[in-house]
C-alpha positions in Angstrom: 0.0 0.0 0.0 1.4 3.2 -0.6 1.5 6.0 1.5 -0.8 8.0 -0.3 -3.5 5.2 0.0 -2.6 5.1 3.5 -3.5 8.3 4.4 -6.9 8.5 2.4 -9.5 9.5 4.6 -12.9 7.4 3.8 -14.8 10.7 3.6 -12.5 11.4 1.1 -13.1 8.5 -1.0 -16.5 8.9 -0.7 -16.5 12.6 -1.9 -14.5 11.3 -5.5 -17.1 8.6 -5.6 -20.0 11.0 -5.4 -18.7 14.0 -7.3 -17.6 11.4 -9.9 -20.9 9.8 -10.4 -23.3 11.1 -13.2 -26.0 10.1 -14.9 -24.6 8.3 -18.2 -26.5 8.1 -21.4 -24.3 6.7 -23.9 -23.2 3.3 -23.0 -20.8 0.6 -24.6 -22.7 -2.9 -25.6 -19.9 -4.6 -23.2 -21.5 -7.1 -20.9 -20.5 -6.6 -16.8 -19.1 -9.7 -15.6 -21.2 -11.8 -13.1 -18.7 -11.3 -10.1 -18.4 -7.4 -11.0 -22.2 -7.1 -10.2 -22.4 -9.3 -7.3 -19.8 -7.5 -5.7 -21.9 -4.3 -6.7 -25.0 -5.8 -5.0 -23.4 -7.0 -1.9 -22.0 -4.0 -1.3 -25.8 -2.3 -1.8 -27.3 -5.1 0.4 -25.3 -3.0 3.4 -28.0 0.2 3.3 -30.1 1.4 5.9 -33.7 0.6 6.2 -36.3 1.4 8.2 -36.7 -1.5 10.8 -33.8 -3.6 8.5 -36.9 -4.3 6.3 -34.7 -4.5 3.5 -37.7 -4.0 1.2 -36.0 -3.9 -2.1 -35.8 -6.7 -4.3 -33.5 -6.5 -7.7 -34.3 -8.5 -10.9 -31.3 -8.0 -13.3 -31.2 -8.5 -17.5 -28.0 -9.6 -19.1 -28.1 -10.7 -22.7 -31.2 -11.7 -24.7 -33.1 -10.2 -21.6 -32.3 -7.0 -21.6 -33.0 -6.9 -25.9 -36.5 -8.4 -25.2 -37.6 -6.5 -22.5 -36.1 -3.5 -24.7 -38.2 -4.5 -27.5 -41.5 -5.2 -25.3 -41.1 -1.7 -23.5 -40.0 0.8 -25.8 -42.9 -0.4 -28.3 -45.2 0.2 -25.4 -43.5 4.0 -24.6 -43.5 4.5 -28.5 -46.8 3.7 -28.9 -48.0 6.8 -26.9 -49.4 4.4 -24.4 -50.5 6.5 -21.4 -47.8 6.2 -18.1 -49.4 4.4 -15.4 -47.0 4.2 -12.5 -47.2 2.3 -9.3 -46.9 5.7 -7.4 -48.0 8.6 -7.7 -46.6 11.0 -10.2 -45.1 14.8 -9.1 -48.3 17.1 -9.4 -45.9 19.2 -10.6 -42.5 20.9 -10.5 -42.7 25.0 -9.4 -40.0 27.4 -8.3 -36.5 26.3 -8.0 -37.6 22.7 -8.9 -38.9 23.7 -11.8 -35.8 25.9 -12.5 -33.3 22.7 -12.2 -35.0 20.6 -14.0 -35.3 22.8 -17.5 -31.7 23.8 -16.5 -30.9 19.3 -16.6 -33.1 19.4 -19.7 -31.5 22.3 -21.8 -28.1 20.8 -20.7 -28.1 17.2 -22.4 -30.5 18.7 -25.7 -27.9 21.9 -26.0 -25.0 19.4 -25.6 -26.9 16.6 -28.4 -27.6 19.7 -30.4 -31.1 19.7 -30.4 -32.9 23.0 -30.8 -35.3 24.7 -27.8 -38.6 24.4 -29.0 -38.1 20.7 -31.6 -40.4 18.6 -29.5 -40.1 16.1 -32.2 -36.3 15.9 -31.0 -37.5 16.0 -27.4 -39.5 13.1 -27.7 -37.1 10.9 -29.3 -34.6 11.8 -26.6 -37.2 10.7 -24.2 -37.7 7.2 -26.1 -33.8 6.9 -25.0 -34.6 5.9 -21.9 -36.9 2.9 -23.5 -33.3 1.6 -25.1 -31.6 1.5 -21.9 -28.7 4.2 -23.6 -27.6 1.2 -25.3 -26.9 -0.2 -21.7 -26.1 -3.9 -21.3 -28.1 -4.3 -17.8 -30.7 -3.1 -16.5 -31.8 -3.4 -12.6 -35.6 -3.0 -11.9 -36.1 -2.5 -8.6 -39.2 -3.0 -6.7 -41.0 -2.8 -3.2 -43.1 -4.7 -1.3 -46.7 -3.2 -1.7 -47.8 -3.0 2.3 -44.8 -0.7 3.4 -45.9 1.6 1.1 -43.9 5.5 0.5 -41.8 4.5 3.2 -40.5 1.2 1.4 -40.1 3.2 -1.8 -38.5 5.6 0.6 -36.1 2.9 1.5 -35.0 2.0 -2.2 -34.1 5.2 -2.6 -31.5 5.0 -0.2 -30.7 1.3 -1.6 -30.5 2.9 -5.2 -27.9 5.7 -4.1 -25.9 2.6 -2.9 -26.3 0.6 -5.9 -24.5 3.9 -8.1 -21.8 4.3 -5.7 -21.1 1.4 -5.6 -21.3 0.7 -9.6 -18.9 3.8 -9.9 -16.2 2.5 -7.3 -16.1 -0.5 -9.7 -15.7 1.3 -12.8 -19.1 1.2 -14.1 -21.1 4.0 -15.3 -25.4 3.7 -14.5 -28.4 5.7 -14.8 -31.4 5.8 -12.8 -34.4 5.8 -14.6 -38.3 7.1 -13.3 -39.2 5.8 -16.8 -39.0 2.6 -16.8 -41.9 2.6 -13.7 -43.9 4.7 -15.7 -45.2 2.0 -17.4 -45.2 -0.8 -14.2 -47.8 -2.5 -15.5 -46.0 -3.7 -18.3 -42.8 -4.6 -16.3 -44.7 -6.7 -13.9 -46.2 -8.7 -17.0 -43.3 -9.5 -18.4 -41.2 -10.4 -15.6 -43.9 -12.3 -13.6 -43.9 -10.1 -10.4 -46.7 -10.7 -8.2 -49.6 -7.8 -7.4 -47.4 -7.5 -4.1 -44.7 -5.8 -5.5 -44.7 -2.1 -7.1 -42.2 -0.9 -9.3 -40.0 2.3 -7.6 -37.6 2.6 -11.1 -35.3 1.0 -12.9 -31.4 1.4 -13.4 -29.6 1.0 -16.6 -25.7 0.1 -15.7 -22.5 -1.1 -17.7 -19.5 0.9 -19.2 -19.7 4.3 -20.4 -19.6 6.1 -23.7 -16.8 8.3 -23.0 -16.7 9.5 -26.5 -20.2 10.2 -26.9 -21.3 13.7 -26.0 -24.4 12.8 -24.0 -21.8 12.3 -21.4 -19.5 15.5 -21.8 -22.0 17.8 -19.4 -22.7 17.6 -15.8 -25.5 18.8 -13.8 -25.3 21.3 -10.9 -25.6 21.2 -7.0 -26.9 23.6 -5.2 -25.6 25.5 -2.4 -25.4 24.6 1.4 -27.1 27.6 2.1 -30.2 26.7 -0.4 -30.9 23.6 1.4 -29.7 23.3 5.1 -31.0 24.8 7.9 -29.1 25.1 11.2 -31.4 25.7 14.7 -28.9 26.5 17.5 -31.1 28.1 19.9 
């Protein structure tokens, strides 16, 4: 070990892993091998949860799975087919919220050189997310239906883990809202029973590095926009 790696403070490691993370859209078609992704999920397995419920469970495509539940999806999202989600939807961004998220948008269509205004072009980018990015995996994960927000509350957390811990193996990921817009459909074709409900999906593998859907990063706010100290 050298001294460098000696003297590495975790919170540092943690701060490259999290500043280094992003949300790729442009993958290689390179497989992940088997041991890569169970050392990804073991490490996941050590999040927090309310109770140690562990409510998340992960089903994982490699292979022909992920190209027919590509097929079987995207033609449902193409189609025009109306989302139908196993939670409820945002009533709608406002404000700030509303700010970042046209600032996330106008980021990846300004760097794909799509023009403000081309919903045509918006659309197709959206149909992206129906192809995975070209990813070789996806991860769908889902909740048990009794514990309610607070089990989707609890993937969340398991999700976070899943990316970190995807990126400290070299692996690039993308969660994806979209893929439990249509949950109805994902529960079909994977045989999950009426207990479980869809929280999202994550497509994983190597990144694109030369394609410019992953040249652009998204912003943080400040401490002072989101933390509140009470002293008194």
């Amino acid at each position: 070990m050298t001294d460098a790696a000696a003297t590495t403070a975790p919170i540092d490691v943690l701060e490259e892993l999290m500043a280094a993370r992003y949300s790729c859209r442009a993958f290689r078609p390179d497989p992940v091998p088997r041991e890569t992704i169970d050392r990804m999920l073991a490490a996941a397995q050590k999040t927090a949860s309310w109770c140690n419920s562990q409510p998340w469970q992960v089903l994982i495509t490699s292979g022909e799975a992920t190209r027919k539940f590509r097929d079987v999806i995207y033609n449902v999202a193409a189609s025009g087919a109306p989302a139908s989600g196993d939670f409820e939807f945002p009533r709608e961004y406002r404000g700030v919220y509303l700010e970042r998220r046209r600032e996330s948008g106008f980021q990846l269509y300004n760097t794909l050189g799509i023009a403000k205004g081309d919903k045509m072009a918006y659309a197709k980018q959206a149909l992206e997310n129906f192809n995975f990015f070209g990813a070789p995996h996806v991860a769908i994960i889902t909740t048990d239906e009794a514990l309610g927000v607070y089990g989707a509350i609890d993937c969340g957390g398991y999700v976070t883990s899943l990316m970190l811990a995807a990126q400290a193996l070299g692996l690039a990921t993308v969660p994806q809202a979209a893929l439990a817009f249509h949950s109805g459909v994902v529960r079909k074709h994977f045989g999950l029973g009426d207990d479980r409900r869809v929280v999202c999906g994550i497509s994983f593998g190597y990144a694109d590095r030369e394609h410019k859907a992953n040249s652009y990063r998204t912003s943080r706010a400040a401490l002072g926009d989101v933390a509140t100290f009470v002293e008194q």
